[in-house]
C-alpha positions as CSV (number, residue, x, y, z in Angstrom):
1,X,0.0,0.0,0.0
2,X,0.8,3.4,-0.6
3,X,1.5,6.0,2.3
4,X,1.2,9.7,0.7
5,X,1.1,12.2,2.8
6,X,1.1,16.2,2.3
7,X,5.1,15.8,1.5
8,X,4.9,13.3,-0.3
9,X,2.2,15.0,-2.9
10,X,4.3,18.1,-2.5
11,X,7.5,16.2,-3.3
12,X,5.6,14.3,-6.4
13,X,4.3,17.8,-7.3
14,X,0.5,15.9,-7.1
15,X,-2.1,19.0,-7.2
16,X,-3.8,19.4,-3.7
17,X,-6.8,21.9,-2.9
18,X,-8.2,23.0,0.4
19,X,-11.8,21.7,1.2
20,X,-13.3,25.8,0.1
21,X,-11.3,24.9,-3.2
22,X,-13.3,21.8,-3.2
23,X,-16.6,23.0,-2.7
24,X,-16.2,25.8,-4.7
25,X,-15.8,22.8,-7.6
26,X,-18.5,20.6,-6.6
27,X,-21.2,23.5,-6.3
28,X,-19.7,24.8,-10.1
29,X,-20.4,21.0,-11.5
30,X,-16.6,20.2,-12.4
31,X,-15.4,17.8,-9.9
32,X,-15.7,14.1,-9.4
33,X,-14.7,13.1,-6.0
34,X,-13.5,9.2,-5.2
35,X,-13.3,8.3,-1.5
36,X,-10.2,5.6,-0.9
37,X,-10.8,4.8,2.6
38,X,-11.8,1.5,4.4
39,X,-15.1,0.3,4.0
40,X,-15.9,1.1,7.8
41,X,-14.8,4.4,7.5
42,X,-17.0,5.2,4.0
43,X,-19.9,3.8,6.1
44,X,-19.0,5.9,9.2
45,X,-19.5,9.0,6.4
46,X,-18.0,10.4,3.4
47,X,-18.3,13.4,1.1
48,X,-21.9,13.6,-0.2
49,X,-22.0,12.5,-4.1
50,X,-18.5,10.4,-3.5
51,X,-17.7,7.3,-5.5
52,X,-16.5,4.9,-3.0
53,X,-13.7,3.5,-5.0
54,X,-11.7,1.4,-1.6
55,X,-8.1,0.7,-1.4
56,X,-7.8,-1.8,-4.5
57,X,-7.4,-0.8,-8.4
58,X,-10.2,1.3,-9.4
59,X,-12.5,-0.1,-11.8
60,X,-12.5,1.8,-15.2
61,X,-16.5,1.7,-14.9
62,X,-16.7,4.2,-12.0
63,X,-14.2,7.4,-14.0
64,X,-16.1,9.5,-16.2
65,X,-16.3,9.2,-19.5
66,X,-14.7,12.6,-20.0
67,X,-11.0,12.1,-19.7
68,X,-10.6,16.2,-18.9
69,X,-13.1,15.7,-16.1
70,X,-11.3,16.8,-12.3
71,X,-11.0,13.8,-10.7
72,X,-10.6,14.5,-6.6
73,X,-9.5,11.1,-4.8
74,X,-9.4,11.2,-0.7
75,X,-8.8,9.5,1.9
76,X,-8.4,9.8,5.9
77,X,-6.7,6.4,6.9
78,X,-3.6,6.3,8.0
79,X,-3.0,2.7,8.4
């Protein structure tokens, strides 16, 4: 499994956004947001409108069809 934290994305230059940035997106139409955590913790809550996508390969079937769509993966565990 792969541990990437705020550093790490830094490091790998991966884009972040605060959660304002975020909403800001959702609310405009042009995000698609993918929750990565556990199972227990998706169930516990998650994002409203995430795609629970888990910890394993993602499924083609779940990404848009529009390949310049904003795709927003998450997750909170740290384990």
């Amino acid at each position: 499994m792969l541990l990437l934290t705020f550093g790490h994305a830094r490091a790998l230059q991966i884009p972040t956004m605060t959660p304002a940035e975020l909403r800001s997106q959702l609310e405009a139409g042009q995000a698609r947001v993918f929750d990565s955590n556990r199972t227990t913790l998706w169930r516990t809550g998650h994002i409203p409108g995430a795609v629970f996508v888990g910890q394993e390969e993602i499924a083609p079937a779940v990404l848009p069809e529009d390949r310049t769509a904003l795709l927003v993966f998450y997750c909170r565990d740290s384990t």
